[in-house]
C-alpha positions in Angstrom: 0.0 0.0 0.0 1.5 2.9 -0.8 1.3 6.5 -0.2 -0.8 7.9 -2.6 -3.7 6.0 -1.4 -3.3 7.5 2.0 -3.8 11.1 0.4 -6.7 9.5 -2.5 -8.8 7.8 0.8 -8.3 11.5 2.7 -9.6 13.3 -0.8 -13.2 10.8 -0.3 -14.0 13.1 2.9 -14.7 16.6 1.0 -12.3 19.1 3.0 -9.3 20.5 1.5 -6.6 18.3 2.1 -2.9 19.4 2.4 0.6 17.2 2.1 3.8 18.5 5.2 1.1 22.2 5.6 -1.9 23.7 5.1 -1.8 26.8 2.3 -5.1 28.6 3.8 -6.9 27.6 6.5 -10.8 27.3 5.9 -12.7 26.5 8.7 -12.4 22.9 8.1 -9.5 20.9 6.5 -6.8 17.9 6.9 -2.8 17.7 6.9 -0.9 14.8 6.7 2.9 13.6 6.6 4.7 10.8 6.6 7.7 11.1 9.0 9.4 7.8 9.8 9.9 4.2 9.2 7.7 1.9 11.2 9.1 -1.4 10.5 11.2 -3.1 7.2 11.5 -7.1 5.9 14.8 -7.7 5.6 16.4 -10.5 3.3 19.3 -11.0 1.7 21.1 -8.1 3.7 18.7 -5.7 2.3 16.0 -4.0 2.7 12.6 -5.4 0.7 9.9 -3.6 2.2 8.7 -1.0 4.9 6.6 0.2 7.1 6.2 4.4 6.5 4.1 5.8 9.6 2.7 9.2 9.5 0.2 11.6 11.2 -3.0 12.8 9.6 -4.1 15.8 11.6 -8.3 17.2 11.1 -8.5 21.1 12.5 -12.1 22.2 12.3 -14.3 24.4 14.8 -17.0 22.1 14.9 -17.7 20.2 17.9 -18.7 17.2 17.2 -18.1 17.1 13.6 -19.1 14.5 11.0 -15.8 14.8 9.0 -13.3 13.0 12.0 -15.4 9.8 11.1 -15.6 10.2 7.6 -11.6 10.1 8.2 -12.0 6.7 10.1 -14.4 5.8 7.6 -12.2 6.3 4.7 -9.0 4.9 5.9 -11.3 1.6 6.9 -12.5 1.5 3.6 -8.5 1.7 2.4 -7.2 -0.3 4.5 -5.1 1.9 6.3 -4.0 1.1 9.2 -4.1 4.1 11.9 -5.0 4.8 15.8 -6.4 8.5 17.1 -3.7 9.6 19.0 -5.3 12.9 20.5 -7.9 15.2 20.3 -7.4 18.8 21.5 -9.0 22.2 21.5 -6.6 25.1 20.5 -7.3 28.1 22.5 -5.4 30.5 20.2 -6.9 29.1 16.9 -10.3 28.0 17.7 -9.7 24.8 16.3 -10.5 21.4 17.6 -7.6 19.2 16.6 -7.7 15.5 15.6 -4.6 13.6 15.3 -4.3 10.0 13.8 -1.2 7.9 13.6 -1.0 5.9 10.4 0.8 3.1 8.7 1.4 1.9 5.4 3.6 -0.1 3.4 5.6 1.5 0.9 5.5 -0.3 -2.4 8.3 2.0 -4.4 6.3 4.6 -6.2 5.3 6.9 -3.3 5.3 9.8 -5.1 2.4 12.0 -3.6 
């Protein structure tokens, strides 16, 4: 599983979705990055495969809204694996803040 489908599952939920930042910030939309290496398989003293892990982060300033289960929903449908990690009000912005940790394997054309 690679990349790509991370950010083409995140596209399905209908807010403006951003790669490493957001450009503007509506009142509703979704970041995500990959940032490490979760696990490899290993043969022949090399690497074969791995394990990218990243965050996906919601900011909206609706309580309760629809769109943090639409996230689930889509990475689900994907087969993505991720966990919430936090949820969080932030006083300066206003936002309420969703963070998911995901996981994917990289397949060799991650270009995003």
């Amino acid at each position: 599983m690679s990349l790509q489908k991370v950010k083409n599952a995140l596209l399905t939920v209908g807010v403006p979705v951003n790669h490493y930042s957001a450009i503007k910030k509506p009142n509703r939309y979704i970041v995500w990055a990959e940032e490490s290496q979760a696990s490899a398989i290993w043969a022949d003293e090399r690497m074969v495969d791995q394990a990218i892990q990243g965050t996906i982060d919601y900011f909206t300033r609706t309580e309760y809204d629809a769109n943090a289960e639409a996230i689930e929903q889509a990475l689900n449908d994907t087969q993505i694996s991720f966990a919430l990690n936090s949820v969080q009000r932030e006083d300066e912005t206003g936002y309420i803040h969703h963070e998911w940790i995901f996981e994917v394997f990289a397949d060799g054309d991650d270009s995003v």
